[in-house]
N, C-alpha and C positions, 0 to 999 in steps of 0.2 A: 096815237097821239103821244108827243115829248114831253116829257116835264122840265119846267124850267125852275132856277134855283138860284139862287140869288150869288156872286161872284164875290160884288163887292161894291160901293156908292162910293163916288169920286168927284171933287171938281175935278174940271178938263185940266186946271193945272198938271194936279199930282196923278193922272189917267196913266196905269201902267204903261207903256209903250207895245205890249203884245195888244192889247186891246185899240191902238190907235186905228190901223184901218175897220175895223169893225163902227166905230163911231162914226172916222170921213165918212162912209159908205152910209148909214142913216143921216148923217147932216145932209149927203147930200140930195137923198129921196126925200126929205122935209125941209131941200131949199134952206137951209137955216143955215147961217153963221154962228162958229163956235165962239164964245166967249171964255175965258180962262178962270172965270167963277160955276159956269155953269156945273148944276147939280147931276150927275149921269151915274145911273145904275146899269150895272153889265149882271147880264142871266147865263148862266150856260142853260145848254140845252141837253140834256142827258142823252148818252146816247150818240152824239154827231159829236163835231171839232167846231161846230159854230157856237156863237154867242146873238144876243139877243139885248141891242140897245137903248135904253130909255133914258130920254133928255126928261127928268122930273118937270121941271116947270110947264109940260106940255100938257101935264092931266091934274084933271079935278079929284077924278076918287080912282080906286081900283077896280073899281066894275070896266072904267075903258083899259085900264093896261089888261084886263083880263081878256076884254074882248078883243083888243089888238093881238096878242096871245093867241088866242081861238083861230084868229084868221090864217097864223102862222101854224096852225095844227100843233100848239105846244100848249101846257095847262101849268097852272103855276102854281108850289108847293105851300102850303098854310104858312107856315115860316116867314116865308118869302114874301108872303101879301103883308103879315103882319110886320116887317120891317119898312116896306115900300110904304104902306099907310102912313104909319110915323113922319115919313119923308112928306109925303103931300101935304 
């Protein structure tokens, strides 16, 4: 199992530009249109060169990004949940 760790929380504004296709690529498995307010947290993944996209306004608590996490065989750092919550 990966651990993931928190990057950095962005609107899609000011969204580094290394992280751009990492986002297209979850906008476009959740069909969803990016808006330029949207609130997006990026995780690395310890371990790989990938990253790990969350559009905020898609969850209610941190049990689902956890679970969503799980599915992806990655667990997410105490840190990292306790910043994400803040965000929800």
């Amino acid at each position: 199992m990966f651990i993931a760790t928190l990057s950095g929380i962005f609107r899609f504004r000011d969204l580094p530009e290394e992280f751009g296709p990492y986002v297209q690529f979850k906008a476009a498995i959740e069909k969803r249109e990016i808006k330029d307010d949207d609130m997006i947290a990026v995780l690395d993944i310890m371990g790989t060169t990938s990253h790990h996209v969350l559009f905020l306004d898609s969850y209610n608590s941190v049990s689902e990004i956890r679970k969503e996490l799980r599915e992806a065989d990655a667990k997410v750092n105490v840190t990292t949940l306790k910043i994400l919550e803040g965000h929800l």
